[in-house]
Residue frames relative to the residue before (quaternion, step in Angstrom):
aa qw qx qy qz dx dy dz
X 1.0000 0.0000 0.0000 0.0000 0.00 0.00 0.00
X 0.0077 0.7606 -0.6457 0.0667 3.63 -0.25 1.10
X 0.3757 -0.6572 0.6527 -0.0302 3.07 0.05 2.59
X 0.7047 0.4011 -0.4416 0.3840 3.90 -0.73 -1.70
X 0.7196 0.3539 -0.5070 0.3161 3.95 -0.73 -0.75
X 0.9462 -0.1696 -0.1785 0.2100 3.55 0.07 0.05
X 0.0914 0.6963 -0.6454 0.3002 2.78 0.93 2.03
X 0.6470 0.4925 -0.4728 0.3395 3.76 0.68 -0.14
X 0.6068 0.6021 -0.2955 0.4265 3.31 1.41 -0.86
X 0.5197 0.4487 -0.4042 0.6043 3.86 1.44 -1.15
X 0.6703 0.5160 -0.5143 0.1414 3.78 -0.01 -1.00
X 0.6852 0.4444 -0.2828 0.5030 3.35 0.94 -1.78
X 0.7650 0.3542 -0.4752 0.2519 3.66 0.15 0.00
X 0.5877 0.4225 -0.4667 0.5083 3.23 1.38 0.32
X 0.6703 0.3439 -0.4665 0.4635 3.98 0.60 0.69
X 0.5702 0.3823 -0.5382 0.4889 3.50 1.02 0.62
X 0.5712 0.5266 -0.4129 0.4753 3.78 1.06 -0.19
X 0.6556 0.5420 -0.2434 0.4661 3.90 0.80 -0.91
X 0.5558 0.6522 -0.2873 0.4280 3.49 1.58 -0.82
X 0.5620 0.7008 -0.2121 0.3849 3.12 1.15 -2.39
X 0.8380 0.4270 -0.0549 0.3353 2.85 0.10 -2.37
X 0.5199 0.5508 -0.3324 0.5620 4.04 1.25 -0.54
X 0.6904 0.5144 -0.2838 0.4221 4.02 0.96 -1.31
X 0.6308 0.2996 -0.3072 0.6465 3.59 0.98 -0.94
X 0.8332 0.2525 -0.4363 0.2272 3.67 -0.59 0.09
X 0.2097 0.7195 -0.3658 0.5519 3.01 1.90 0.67
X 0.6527 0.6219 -0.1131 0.4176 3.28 0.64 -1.86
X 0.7743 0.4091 -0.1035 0.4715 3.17 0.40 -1.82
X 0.6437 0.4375 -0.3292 0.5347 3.80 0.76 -0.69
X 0.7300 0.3422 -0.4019 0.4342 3.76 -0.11 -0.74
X 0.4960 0.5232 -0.4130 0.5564 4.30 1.43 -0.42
X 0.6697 0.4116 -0.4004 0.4709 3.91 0.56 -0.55
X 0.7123 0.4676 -0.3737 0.3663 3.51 0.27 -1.07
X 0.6184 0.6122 -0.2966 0.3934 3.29 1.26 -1.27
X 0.6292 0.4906 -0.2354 0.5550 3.61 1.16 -0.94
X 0.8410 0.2292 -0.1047 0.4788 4.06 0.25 -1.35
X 0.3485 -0.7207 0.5192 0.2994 3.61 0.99 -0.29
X 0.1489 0.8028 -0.5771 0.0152 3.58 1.05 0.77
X 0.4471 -0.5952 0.6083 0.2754 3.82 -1.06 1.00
X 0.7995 -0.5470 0.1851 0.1657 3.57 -1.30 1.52
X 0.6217 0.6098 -0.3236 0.3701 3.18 1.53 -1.37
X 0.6057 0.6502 -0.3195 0.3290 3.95 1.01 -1.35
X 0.1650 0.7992 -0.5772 0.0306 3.24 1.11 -1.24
């Protein structure tokens, strides 16, 4: 089982997938506050 060749290749696509997913809920929170004026603590 030769794990190393493409655990680097799974890695970066799970930190370009972990990125994505951090941008849209990034996305979605500052569209909520922007809409409900949630107060900081809720984040």
């Amino acid at each position: 089982m030769s794990v190393d060749r493409g655990s680097g290749e799974r890695e970066r696509i799970r930190e370009k997938e972990r990125k994505r997913e951090r941008r849209v809920l990034e996305r979605e929170r500052v569209l909520r506050e922007g809409k409900e004026r949630v107060r900081p603590e809720w984040k």
